[in-house]
C-alpha positions in Angstrom: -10.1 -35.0 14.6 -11.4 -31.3 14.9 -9.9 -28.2 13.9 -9.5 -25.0 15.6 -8.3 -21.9 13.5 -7.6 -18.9 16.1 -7.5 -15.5 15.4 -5.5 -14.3 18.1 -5.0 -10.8 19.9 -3.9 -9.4 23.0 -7.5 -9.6 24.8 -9.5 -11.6 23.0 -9.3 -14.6 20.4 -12.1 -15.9 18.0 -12.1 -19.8 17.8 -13.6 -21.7 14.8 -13.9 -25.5 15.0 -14.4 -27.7 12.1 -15.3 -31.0 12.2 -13.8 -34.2 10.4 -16.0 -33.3 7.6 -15.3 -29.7 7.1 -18.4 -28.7 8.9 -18.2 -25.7 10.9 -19.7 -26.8 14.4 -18.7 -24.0 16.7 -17.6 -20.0 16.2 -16.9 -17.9 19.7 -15.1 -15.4 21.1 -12.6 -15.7 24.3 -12.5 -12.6 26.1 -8.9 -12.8 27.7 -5.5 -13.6 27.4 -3.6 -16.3 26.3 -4.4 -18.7 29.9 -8.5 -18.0 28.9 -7.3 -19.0 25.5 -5.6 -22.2 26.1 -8.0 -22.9 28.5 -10.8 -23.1 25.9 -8.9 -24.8 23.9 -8.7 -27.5 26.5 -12.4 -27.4 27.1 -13.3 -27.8 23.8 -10.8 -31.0 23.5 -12.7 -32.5 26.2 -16.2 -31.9 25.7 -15.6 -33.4 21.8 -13.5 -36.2 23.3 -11.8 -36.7 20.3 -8.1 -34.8 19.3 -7.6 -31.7 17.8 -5.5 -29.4 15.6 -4.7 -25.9 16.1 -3.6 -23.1 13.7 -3.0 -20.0 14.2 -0.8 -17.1 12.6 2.7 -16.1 13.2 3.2 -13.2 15.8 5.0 -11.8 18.9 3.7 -14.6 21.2 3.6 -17.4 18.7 6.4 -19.2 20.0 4.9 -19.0 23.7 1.8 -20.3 22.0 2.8 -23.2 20.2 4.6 -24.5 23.2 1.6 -24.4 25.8 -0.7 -25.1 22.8 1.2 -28.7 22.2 0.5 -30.0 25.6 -3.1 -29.8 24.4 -3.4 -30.3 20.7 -2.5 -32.9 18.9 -0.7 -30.7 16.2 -0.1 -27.5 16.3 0.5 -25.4 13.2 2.1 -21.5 13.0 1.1 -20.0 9.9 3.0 -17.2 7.9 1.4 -14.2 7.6 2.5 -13.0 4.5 1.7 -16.1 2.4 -1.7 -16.2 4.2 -2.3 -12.8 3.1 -1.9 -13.9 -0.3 -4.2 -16.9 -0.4 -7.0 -14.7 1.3 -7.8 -12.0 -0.2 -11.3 -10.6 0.8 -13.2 -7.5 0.6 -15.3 -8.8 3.9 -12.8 -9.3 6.6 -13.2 -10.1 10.8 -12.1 -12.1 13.3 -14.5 -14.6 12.8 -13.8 -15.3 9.4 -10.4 -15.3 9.8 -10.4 -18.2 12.4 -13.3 -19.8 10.0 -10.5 -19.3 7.0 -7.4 -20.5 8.9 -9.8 -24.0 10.6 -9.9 -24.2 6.5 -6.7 -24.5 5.5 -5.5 -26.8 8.5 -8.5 -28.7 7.4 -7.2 -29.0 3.8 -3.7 -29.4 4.6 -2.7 -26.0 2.4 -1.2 -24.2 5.9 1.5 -22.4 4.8 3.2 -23.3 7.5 6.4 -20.6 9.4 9.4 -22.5 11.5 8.7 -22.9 15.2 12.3 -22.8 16.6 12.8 -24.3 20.1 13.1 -22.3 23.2 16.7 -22.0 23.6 17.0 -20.7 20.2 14.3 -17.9 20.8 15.8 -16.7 23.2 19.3 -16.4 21.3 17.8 -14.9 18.7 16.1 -12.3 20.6 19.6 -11.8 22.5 21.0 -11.2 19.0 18.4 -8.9 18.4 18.4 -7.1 21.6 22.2 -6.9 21.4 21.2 -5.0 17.3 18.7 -2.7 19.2 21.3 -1.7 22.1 24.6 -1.0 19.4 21.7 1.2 17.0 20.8 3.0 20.6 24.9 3.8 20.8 25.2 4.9 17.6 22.4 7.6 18.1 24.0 8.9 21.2 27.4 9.1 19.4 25.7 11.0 16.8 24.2 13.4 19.7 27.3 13.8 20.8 29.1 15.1 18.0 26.3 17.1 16.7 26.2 19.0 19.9 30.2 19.6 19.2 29.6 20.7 16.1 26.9 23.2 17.2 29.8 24.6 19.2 32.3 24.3 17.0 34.5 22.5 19.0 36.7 19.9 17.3 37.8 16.7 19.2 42.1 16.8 19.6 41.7 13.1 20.6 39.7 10.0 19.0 36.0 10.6 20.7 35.2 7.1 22.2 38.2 6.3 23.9 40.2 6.9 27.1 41.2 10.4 26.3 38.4 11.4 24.3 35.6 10.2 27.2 38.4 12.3 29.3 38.2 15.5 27.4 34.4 15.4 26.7 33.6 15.2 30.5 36.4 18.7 31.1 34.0 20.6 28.6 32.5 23.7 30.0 30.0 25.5 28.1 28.3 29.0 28.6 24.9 27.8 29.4 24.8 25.1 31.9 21.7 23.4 30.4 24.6 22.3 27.4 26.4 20.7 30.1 23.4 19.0 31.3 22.9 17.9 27.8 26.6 16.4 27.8 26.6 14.9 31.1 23.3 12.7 30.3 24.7 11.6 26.8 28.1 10.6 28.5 26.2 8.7 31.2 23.9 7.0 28.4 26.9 6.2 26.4 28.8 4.6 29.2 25.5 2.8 30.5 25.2 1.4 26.7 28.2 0.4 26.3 28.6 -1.9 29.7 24.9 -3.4 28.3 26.7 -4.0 25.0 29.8 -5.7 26.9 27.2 -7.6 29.1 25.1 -9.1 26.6 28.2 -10.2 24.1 30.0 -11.8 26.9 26.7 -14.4 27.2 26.2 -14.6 23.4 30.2 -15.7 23.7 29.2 -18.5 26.2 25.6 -19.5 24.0 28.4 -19.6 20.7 30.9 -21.6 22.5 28.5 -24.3 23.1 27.5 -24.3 19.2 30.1 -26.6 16.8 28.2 -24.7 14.0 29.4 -21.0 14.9 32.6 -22.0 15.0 32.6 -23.8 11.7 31.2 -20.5 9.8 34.4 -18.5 11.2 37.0 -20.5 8.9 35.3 -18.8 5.8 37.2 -15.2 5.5 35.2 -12.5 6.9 33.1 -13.8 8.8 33.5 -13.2 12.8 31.6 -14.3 16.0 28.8 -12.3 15.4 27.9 -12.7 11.8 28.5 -16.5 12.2 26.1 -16.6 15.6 23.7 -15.4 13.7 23.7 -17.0 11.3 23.4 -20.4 12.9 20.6 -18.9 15.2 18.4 -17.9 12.4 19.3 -21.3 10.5 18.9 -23.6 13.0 18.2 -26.8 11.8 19.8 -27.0 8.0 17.8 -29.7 6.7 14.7 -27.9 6.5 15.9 -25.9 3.6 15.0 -28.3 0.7 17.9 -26.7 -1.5 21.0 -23.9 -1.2 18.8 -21.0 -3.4 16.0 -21.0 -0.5 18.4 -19.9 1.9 18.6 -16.5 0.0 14.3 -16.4 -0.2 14.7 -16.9 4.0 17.0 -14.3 4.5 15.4 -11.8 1.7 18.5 -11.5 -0.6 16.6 -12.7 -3.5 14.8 -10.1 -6.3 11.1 -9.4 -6.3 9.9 -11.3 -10.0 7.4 -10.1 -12.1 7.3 -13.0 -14.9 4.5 -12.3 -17.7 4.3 -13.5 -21.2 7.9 -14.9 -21.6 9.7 -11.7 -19.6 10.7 -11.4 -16.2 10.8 -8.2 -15.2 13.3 -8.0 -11.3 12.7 -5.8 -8.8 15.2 -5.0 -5.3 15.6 -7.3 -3.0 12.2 -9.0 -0.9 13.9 -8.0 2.8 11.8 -11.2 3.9 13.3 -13.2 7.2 15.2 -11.8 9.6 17.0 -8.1 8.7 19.9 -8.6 11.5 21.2 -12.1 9.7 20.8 -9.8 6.1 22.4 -6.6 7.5 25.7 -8.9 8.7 25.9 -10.6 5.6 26.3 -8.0 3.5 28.4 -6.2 6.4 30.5 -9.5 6.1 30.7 -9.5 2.5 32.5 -6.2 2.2 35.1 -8.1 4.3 35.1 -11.4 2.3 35.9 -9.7 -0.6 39.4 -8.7 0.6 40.6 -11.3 2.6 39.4 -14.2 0.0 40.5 -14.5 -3.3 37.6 -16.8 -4.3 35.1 -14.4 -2.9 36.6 -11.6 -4.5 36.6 -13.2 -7.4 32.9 -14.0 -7.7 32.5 -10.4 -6.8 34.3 -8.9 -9.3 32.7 -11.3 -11.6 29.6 -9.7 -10.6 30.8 -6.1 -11.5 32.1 -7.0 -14.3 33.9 -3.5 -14.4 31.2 -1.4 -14.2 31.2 0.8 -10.9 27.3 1.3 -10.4 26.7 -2.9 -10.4 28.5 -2.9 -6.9 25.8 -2.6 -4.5 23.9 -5.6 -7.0 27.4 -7.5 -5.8 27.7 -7.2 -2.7 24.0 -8.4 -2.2 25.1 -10.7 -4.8 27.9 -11.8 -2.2 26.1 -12.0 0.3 23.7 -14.4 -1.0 26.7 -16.7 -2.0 27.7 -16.5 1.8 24.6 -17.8 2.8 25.0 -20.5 0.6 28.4 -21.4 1.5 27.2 -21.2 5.0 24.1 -23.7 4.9 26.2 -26.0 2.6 28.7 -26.0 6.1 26.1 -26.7 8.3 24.9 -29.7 6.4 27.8 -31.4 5.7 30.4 -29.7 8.6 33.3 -29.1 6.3 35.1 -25.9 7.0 35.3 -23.9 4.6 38.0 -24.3 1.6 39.5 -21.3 -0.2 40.8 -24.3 -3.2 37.6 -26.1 -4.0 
């Protein structure tokens, strides 16, 4: 068995290759893309005549990567980052002795290893995430919008965003035609947005509909179609969390510790994982708490009557939803309001 650690980027990748020993029998450079890349890879499989592994660390392409790079190897291994990071800390740092230090740890068996999700759920979650990126794009023109009505110091007679309001908005005449301009391409953004918006929830509707799980995580109170795809995207497959408290480290909802001596000192939140699946739990949290009794509950618990300890609830909150929520997935009980 040899081992390849790749350091990869856009145009050009160091390899190191280790051998069965630990011995470092090769270090080059591939000037190219990711065909060159995979290509050496190959080459280097067939000139050893023996089978390989491959690591390399998590990034845009990874999942691309580890897909083309498993009809080659004989394992394939994504590493995080972050934890990498952590383990490696050098003053003398380059390509090279990245690859040489990531051949290392696939060597040794220490990878820490990030979840390679299958195809079809990449590209849901990236639907997801487009579908985030296209509502914060709405937003800013809506803040446009109304900023340039407040420069003006016209006040809206009808809600802004619907029928009457788009009506009224596109009757406005200004003294300088290069206002109207301004109004006539925010309008035209807006409406383009929001058909893209109505587009890309329509197939995220038909991706859900095909997932048990999605509509499982809608019985508990609060949560709708979009927190719940989520949710289940980002999840996947529940049985690789070995416990219910490791959902909150994957989603960030857990404190940053600082434990020296006997104290533990906590910090805010980590924001590790995915910030779409965090943002729509706490989003559905502030729901939760008023349509469930049992969630409410816990909440107030949490406040224990002190107004300044709500934002530390709701993230509280929303870290209880994520547990309810894998503890669903596993064993597909809806959710109870009783137990």
């Amino acid at each position: 068995m040899l081992y390849l650690g790749l350091d990869v980027h856009i145009k050009r990748t160091s390899i190191c290759v280790l051998d069965e020993n630990g011995k470092e029998i090769l270090s080059r450079e591939v000037m190219g893309r990711w065909p060159e890349v995979i290509a050496e890879v190959e080459r280097i499989r067939d000139q050893a005549l023996d089978r390989i592994a491959v690591c390399f660390e998590a990034s845009c392409p990874s999942g691309f990567l580890h897909d083309e790079l498993r009809k080659v190897a004989s394992r394939v291994v994504v590493a995080n980052p972050s934890r990498v990071r952590l383990i490696f800390q050098s003053k003398r740092k380059n390509d090279r002795i990245d690859a040489r230090k990531l051949a290392t740890l696939l060597f040794l068996d220490q990878v820490p290893a990030a979840y390679v999700p299958g195809y079809d759920v990449r590209a849901w979650r990236q639907t997801i995430e487009y579908r985030s990126r296209l509502i914060a794009k709405r937003t800013r023109v809506k803040n446009e919008i109304r900023a340039l009505l407040r420069a003006h110091g016209l006040p809206s007679p009808y809600k802004l965003w619907n029928r009457k309001g788009l009506e009224w908005l596109s009757g406005l005449e200004f003294k300088h035609g290069l206002t109207g301009l301004r109004l006539s391409l925010l309008l035209e953004e807006l409406l383009s947005l929001h058909q893209k918006v109505k587009l890309v929830e329509r197939a995220l509707k038909q991706e859900a509909d095909r997932r048990p799980g999605v509509r499982l995580l809608m019985t508990i109170p609060g949560v709708g179609i979009r927190t719940a795809e989520a949710l289940v995207a980002y999840i996947d497959d529940p049985h690789r969390f070995h416990d219910s408290k490791s959902i909150g480290a994957y989603f960030g909802l857990v404190p940053r510790l600082d434990s020296s001596a006997g104290r533990d000192r906590l910090g805010h939140i980590t924001k590790e994982g995915p910030g779409t699946g965090r943002r729509l739990l706490v989003e559905a949290s502030w729901y939760a708490i008023r349509r469930s009794k049992k969630i409410g509950a816990f909440f107030d618990r949490i406040v224990n009557g002190d107004p300044d300890r709500r934002k530390i609830a709701i993230v509280a909150t929303a870290h209880y939803l994520a547990r309810v929520s894998l503890a669903m997935l596993k064993s597909g009980e809806c959710f109870d309001e009783a137990a």
